[in-house]
PDB file of N, CA, C and O in Angstrom:
ATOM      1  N   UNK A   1     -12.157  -1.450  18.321  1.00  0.00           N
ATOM      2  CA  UNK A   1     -11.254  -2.591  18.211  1.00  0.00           C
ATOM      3  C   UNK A   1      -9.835  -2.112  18.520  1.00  0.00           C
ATOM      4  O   UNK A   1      -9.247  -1.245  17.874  1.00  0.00           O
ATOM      5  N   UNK A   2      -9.379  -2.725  19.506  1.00  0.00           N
ATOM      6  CA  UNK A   2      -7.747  -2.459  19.750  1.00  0.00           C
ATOM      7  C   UNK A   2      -6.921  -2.487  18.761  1.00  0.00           C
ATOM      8  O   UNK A   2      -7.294  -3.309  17.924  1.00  0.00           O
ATOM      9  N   UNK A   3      -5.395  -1.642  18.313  1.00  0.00           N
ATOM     10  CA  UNK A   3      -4.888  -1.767  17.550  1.00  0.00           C
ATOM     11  C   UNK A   3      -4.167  -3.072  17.816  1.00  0.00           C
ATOM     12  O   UNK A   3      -4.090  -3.529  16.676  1.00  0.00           O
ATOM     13  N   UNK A   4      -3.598  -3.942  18.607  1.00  0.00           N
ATOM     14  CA  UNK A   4      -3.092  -5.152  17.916  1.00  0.00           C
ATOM     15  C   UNK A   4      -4.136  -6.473  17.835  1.00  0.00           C
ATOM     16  O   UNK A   4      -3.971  -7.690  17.738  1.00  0.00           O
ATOM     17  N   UNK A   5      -5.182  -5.664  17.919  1.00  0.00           N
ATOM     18  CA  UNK A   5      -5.977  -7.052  17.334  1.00  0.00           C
ATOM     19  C   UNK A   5      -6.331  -6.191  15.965  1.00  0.00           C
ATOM     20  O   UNK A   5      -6.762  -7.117  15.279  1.00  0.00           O
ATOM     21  N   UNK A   6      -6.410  -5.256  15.296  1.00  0.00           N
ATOM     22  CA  UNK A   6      -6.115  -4.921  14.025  1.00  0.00           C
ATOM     23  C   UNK A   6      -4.768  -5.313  12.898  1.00  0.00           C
ATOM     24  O   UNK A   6      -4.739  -5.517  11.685  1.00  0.00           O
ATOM     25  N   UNK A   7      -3.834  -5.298  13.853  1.00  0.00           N
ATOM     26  CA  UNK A   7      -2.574  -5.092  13.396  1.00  0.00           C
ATOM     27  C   UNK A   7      -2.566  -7.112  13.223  1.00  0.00           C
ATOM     28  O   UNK A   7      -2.354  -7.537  12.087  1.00  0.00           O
ATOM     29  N   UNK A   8      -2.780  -8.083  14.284  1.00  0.00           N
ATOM     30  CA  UNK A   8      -3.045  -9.122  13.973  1.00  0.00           C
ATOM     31  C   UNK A   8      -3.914  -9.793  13.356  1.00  0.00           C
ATOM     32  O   UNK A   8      -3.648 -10.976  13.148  1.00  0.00           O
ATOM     33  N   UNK A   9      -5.029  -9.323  12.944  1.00  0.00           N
ATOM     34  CA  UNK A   9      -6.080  -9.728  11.829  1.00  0.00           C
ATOM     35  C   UNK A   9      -5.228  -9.548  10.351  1.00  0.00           C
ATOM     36  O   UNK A   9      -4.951 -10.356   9.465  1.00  0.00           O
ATOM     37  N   UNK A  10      -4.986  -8.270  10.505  1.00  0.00           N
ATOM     38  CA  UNK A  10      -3.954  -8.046   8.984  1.00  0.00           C
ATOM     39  C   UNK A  10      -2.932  -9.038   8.796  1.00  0.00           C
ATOM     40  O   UNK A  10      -2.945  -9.813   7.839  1.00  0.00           O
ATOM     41  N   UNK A  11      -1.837  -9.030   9.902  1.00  0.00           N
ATOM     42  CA  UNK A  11      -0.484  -9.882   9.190  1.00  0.00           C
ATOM     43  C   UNK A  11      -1.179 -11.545   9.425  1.00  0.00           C
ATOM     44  O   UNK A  11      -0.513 -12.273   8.689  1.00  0.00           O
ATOM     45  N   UNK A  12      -2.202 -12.356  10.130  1.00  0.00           N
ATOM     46  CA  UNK A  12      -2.808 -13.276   9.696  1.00  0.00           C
ATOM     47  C   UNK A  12      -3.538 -13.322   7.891  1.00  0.00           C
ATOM     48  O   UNK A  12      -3.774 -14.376   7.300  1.00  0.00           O
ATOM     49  N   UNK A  13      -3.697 -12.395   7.505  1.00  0.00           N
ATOM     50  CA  UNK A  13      -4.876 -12.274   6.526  1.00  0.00           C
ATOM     51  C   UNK A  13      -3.257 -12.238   4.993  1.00  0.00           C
ATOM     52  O   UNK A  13      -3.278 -12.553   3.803  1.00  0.00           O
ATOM     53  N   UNK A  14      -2.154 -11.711   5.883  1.00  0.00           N
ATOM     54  CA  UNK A  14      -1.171 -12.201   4.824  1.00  0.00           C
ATOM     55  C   UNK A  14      -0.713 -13.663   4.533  1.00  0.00           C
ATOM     56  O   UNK A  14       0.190 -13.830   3.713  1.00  0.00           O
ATOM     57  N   UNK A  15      -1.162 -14.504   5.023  1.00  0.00           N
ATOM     58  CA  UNK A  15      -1.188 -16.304   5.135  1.00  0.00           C
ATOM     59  C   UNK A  15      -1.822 -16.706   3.833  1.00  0.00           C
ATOM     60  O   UNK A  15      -1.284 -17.460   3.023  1.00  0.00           O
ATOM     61  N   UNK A  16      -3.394 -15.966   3.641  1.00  0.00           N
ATOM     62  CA  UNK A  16      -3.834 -15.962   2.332  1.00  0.00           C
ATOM     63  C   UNK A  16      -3.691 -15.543   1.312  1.00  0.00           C
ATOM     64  O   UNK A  16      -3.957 -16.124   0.260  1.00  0.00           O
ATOM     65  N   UNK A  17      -2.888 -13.592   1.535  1.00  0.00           N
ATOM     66  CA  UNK A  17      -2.960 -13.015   0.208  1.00  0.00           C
ATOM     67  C   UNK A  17      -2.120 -12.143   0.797  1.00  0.00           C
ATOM     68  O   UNK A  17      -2.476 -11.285   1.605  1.00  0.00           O
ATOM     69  N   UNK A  18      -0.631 -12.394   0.293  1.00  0.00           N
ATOM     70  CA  UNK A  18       1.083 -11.815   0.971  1.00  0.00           C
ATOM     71  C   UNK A  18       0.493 -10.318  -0.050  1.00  0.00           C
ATOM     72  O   UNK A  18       0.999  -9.276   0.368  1.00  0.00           O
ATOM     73  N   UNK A  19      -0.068 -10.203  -0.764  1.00  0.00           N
ATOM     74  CA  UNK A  19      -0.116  -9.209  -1.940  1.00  0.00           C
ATOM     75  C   UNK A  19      -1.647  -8.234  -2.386  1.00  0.00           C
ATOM     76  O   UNK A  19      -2.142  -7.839  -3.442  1.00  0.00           O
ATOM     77  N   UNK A  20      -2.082  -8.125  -0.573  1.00  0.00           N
ATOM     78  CA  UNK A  20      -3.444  -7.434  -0.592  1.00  0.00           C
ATOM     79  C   UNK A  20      -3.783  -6.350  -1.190  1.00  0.00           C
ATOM     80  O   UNK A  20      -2.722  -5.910  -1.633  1.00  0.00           O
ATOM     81  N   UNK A  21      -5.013  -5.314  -1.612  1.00  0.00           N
ATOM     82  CA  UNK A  21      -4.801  -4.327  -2.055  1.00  0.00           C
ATOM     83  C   UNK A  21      -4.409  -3.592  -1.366  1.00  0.00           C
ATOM     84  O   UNK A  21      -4.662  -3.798  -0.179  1.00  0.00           O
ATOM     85  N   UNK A  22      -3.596  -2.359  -1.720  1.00  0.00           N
ATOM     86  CA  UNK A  22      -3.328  -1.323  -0.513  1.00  0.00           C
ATOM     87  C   UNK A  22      -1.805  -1.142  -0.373  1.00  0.00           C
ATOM     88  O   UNK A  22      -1.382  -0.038  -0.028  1.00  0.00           O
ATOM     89  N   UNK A  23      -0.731  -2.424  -0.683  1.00  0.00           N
ATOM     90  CA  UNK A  23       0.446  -2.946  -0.111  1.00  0.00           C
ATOM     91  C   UNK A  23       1.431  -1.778  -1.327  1.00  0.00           C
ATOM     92  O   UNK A  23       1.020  -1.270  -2.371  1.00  0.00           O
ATOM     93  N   UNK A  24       2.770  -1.661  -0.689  1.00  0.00           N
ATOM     94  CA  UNK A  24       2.919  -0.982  -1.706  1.00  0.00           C
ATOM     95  C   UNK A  24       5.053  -1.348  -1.620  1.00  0.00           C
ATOM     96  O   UNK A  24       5.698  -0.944  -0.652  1.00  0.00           O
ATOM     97  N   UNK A  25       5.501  -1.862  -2.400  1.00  0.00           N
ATOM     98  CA  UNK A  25       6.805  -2.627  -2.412  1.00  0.00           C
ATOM     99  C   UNK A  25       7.561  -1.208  -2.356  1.00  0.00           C
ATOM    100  O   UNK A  25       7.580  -0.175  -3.025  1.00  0.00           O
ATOM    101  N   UNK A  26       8.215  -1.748  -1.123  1.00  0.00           N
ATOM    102  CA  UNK A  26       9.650  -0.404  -1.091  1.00  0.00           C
ATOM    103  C   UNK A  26      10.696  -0.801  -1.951  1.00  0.00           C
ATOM    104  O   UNK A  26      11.155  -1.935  -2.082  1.00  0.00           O
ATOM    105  N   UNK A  27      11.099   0.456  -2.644  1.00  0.00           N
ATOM    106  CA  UNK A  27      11.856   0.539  -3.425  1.00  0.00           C
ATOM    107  C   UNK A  27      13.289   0.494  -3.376  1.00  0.00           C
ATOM    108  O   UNK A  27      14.028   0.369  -4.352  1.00  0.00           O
ATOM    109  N   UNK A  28      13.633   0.604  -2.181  1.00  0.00           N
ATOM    110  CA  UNK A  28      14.980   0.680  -1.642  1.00  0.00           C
ATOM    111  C   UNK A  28      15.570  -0.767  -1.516  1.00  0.00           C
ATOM    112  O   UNK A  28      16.775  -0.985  -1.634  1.00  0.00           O
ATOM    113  N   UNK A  29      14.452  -1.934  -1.218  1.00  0.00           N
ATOM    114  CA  UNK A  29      14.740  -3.410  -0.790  1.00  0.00           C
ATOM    115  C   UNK A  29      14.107  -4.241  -1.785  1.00  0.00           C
ATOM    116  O   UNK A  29      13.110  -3.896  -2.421  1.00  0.00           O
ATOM    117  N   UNK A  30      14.787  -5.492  -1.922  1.00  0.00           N
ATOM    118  CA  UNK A  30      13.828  -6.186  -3.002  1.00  0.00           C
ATOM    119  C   UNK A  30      13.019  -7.398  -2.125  1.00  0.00           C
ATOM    120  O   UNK A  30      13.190  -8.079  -1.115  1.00  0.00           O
ATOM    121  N   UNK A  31      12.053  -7.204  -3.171  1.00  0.00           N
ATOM    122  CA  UNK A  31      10.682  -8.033  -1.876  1.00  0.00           C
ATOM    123  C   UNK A  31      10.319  -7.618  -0.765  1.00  0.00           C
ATOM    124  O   UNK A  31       9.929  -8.375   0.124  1.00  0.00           O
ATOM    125  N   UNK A  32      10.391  -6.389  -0.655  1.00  0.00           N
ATOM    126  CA  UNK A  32      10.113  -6.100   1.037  1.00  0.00           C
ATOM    127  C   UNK A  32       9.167  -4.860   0.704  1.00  0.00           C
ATOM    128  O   UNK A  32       9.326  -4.057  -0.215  1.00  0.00           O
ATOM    129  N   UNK A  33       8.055  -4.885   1.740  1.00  0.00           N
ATOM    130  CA  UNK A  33       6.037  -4.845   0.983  1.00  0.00           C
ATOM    131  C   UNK A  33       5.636  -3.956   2.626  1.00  0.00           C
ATOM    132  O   UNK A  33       5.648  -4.417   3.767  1.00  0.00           O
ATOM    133  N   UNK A  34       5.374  -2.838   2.236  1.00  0.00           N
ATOM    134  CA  UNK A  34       4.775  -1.984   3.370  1.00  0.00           C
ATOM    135  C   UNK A  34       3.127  -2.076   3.287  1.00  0.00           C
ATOM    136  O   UNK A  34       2.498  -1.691   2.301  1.00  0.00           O
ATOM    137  N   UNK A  35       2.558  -2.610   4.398  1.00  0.00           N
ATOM    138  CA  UNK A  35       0.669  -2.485   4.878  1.00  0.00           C
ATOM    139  C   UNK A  35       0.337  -1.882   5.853  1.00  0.00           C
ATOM    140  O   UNK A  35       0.409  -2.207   7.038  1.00  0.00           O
ATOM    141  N   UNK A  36      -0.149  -0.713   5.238  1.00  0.00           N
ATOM    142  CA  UNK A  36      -0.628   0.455   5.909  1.00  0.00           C
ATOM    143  C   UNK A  36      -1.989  -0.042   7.359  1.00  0.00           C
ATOM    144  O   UNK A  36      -3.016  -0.703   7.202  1.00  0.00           O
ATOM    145  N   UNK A  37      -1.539   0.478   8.435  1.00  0.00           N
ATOM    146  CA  UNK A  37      -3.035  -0.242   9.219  1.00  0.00           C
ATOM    147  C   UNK A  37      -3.284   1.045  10.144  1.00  0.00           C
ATOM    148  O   UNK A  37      -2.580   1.169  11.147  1.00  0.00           O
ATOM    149  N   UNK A  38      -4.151   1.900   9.880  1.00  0.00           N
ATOM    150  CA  UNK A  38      -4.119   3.221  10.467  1.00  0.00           C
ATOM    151  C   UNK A  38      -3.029   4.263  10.335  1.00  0.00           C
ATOM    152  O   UNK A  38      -2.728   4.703   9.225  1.00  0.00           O
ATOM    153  N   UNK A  39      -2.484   4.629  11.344  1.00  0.00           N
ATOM    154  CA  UNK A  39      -1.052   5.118  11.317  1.00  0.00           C
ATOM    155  C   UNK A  39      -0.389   4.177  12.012  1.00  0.00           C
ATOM    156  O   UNK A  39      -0.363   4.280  13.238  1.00  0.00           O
ATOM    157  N   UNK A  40       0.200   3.206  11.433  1.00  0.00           N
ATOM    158  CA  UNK A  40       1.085   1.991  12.090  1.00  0.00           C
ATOM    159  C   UNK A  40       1.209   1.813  10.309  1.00  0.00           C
ATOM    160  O   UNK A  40       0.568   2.217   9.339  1.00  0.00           O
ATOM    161  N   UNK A  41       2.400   0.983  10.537  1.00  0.00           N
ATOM    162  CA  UNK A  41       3.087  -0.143   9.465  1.00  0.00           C
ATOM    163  C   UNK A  41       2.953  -1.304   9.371  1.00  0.00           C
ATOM    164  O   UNK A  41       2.136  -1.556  10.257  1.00  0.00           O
ATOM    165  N   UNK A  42       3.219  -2.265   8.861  1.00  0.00           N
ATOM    166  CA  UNK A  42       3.770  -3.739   8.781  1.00  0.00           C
ATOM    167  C   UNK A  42       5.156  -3.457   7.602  1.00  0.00           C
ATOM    168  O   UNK A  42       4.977  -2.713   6.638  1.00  0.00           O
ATOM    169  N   UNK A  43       6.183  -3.985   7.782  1.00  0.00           N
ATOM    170  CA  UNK A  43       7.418  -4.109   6.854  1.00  0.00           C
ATOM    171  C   UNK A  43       7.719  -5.382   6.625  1.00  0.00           C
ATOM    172  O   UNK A  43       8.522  -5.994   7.329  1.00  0.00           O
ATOM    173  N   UNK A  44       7.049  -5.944   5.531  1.00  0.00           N
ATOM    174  CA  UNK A  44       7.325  -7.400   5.486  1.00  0.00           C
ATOM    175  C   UNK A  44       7.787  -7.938   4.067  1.00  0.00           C
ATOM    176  O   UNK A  44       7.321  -7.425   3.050  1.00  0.00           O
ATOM    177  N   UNK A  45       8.321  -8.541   4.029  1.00  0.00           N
ATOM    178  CA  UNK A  45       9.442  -9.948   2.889  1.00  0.00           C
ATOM    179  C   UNK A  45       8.523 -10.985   2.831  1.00  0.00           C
ATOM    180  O   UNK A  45       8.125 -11.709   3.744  1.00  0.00           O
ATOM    181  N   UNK A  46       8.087 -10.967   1.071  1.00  0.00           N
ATOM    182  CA  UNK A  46       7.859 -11.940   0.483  1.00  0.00           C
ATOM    183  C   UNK A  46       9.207 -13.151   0.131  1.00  0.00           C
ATOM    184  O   UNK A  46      10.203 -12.981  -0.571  1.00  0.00           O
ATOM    185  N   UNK A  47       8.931 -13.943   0.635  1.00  0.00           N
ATOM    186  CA  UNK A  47      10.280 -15.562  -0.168  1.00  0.00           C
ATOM    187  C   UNK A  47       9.575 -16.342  -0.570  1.00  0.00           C
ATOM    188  O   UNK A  47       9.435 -17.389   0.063  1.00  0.00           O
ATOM    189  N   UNK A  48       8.978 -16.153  -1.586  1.00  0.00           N
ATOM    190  CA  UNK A  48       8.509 -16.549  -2.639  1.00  0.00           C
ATOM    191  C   UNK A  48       8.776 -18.540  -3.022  1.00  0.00           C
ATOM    192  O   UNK A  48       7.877 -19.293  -3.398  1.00  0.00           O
ATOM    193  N   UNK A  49      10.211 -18.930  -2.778  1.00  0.00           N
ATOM    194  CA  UNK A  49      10.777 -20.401  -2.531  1.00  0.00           C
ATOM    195  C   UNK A  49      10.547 -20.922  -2.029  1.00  0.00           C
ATOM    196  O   UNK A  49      10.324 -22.094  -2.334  1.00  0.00           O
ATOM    197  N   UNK A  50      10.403 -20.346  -0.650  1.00  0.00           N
ATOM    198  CA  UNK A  50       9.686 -21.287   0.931  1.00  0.00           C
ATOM    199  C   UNK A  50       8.502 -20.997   1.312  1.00  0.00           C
ATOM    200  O   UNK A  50       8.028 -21.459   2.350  1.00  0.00           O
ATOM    201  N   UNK A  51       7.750 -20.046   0.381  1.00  0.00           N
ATOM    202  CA  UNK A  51       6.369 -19.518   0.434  1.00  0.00           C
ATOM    203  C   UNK A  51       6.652 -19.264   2.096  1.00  0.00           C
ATOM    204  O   UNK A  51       6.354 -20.165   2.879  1.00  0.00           O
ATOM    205  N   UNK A  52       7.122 -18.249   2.492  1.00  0.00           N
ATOM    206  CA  UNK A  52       7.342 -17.336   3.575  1.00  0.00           C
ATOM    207  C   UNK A  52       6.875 -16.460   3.723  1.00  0.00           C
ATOM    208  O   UNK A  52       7.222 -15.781   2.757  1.00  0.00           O
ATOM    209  N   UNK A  53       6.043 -15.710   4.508  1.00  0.00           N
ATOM    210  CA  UNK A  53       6.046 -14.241   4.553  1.00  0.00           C
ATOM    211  C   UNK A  53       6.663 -13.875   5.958  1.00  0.00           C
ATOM    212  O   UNK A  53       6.071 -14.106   7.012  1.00  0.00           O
ATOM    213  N   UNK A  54       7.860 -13.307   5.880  1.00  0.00           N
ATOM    214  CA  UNK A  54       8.806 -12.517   6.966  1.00  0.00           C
ATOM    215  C   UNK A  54       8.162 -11.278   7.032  1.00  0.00           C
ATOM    216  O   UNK A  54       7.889 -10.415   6.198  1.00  0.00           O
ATOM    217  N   UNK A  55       7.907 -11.469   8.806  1.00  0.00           N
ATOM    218  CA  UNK A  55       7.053  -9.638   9.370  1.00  0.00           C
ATOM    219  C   UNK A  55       9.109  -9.453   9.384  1.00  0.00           C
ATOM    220  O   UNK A  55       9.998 -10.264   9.642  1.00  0.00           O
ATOM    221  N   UNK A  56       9.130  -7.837   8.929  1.00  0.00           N
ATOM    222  CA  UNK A  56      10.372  -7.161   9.076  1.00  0.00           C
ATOM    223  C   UNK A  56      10.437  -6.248  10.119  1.00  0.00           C
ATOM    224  O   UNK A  56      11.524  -6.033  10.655  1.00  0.00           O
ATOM    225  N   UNK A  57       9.330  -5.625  10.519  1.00  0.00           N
ATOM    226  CA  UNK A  57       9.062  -4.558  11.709  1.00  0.00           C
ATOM    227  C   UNK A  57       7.375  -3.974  11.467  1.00  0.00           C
ATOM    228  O   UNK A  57       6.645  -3.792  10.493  1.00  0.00           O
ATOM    229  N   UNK A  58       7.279  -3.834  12.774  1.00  0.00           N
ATOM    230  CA  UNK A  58       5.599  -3.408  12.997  1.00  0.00           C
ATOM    231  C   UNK A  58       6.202  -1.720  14.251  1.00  0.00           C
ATOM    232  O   UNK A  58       6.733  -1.531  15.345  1.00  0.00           O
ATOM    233  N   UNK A  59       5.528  -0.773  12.865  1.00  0.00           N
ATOM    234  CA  UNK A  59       5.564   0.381  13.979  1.00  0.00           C
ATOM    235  C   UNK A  59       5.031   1.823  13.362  1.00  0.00           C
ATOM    236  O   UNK A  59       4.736   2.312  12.272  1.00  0.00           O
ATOM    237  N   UNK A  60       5.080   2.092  14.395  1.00  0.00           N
ATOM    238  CA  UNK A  60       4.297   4.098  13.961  1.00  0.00           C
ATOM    239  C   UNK A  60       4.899   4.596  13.066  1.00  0.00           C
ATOM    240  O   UNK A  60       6.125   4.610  12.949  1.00  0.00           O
ATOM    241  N   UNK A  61       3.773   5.255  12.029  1.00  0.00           N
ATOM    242  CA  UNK A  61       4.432   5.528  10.796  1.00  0.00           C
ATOM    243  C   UNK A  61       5.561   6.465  10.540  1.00  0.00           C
ATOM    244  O   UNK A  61       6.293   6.456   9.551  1.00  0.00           O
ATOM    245  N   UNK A  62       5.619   7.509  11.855  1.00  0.00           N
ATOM    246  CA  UNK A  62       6.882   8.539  12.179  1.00  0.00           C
ATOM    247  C   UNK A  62       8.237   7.938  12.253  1.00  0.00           C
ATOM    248  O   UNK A  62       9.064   8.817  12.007  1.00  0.00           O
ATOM    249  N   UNK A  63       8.784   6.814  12.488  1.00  0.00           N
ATOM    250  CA  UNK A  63       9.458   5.936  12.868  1.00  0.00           C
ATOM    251  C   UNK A  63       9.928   4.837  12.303  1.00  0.00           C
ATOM    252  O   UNK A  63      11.111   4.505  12.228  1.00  0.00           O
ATOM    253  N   UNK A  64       8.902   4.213  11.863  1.00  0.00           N
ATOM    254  CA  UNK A  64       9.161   2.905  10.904  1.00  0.00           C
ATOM    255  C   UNK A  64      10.075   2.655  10.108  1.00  0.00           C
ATOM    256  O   UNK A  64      10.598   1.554  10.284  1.00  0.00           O
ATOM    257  N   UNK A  65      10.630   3.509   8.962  1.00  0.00           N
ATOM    258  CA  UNK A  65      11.580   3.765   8.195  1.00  0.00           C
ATOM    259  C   UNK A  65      12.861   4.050   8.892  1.00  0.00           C
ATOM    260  O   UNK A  65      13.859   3.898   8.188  1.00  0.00           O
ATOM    261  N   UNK A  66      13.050   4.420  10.091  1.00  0.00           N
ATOM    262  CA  UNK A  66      14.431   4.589  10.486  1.00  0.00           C
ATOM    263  C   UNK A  66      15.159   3.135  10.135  1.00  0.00           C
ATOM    264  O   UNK A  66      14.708   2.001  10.297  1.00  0.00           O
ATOM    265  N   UNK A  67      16.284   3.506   9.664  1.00  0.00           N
ATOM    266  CA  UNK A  67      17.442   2.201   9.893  1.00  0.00           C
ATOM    267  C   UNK A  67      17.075   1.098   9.169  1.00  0.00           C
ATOM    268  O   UNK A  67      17.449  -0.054   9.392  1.00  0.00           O
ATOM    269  N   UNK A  68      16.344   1.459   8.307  1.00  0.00           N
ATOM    270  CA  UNK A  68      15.624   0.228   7.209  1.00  0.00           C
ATOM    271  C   UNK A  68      16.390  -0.124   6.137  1.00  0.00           C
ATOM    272  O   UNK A  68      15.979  -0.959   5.331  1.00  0.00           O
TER     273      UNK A  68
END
């Protein structure tokens, strides 16, 4: 299976459950939820008000954290 049809099964599958097992809230930002998908990321914001889930950045795990 290609990685962005992995990487898009996952951030679809956050529509149902923003708070899957696995997810793990960075500590540096509030509401903002790292999902591990191989060696790739998702960096995404729960808004909880507008029942939102904001993708923040999708990228290789060497990388991802820059400038965050």
């Amino acid at each position: 299976m290609s990685l962005q049809i992995r990487l898009g099964r996952r951030i679809n599958s956050l529509a149902e459950n923003p708070r899957p097992h696995g997810i793990k809230k960075l500590s540096s930002e509030e509401d903002i939820y790292r999902l591990r998908v191989g060696d790739y990321r998702i960096i995404y914001q729960i808004r909880e008000k507008s029942l939102l889930v904001l993708i923040v950045r999708i990228g290789h795990r060497s990388d991802i954290y820059r400038g965050l």
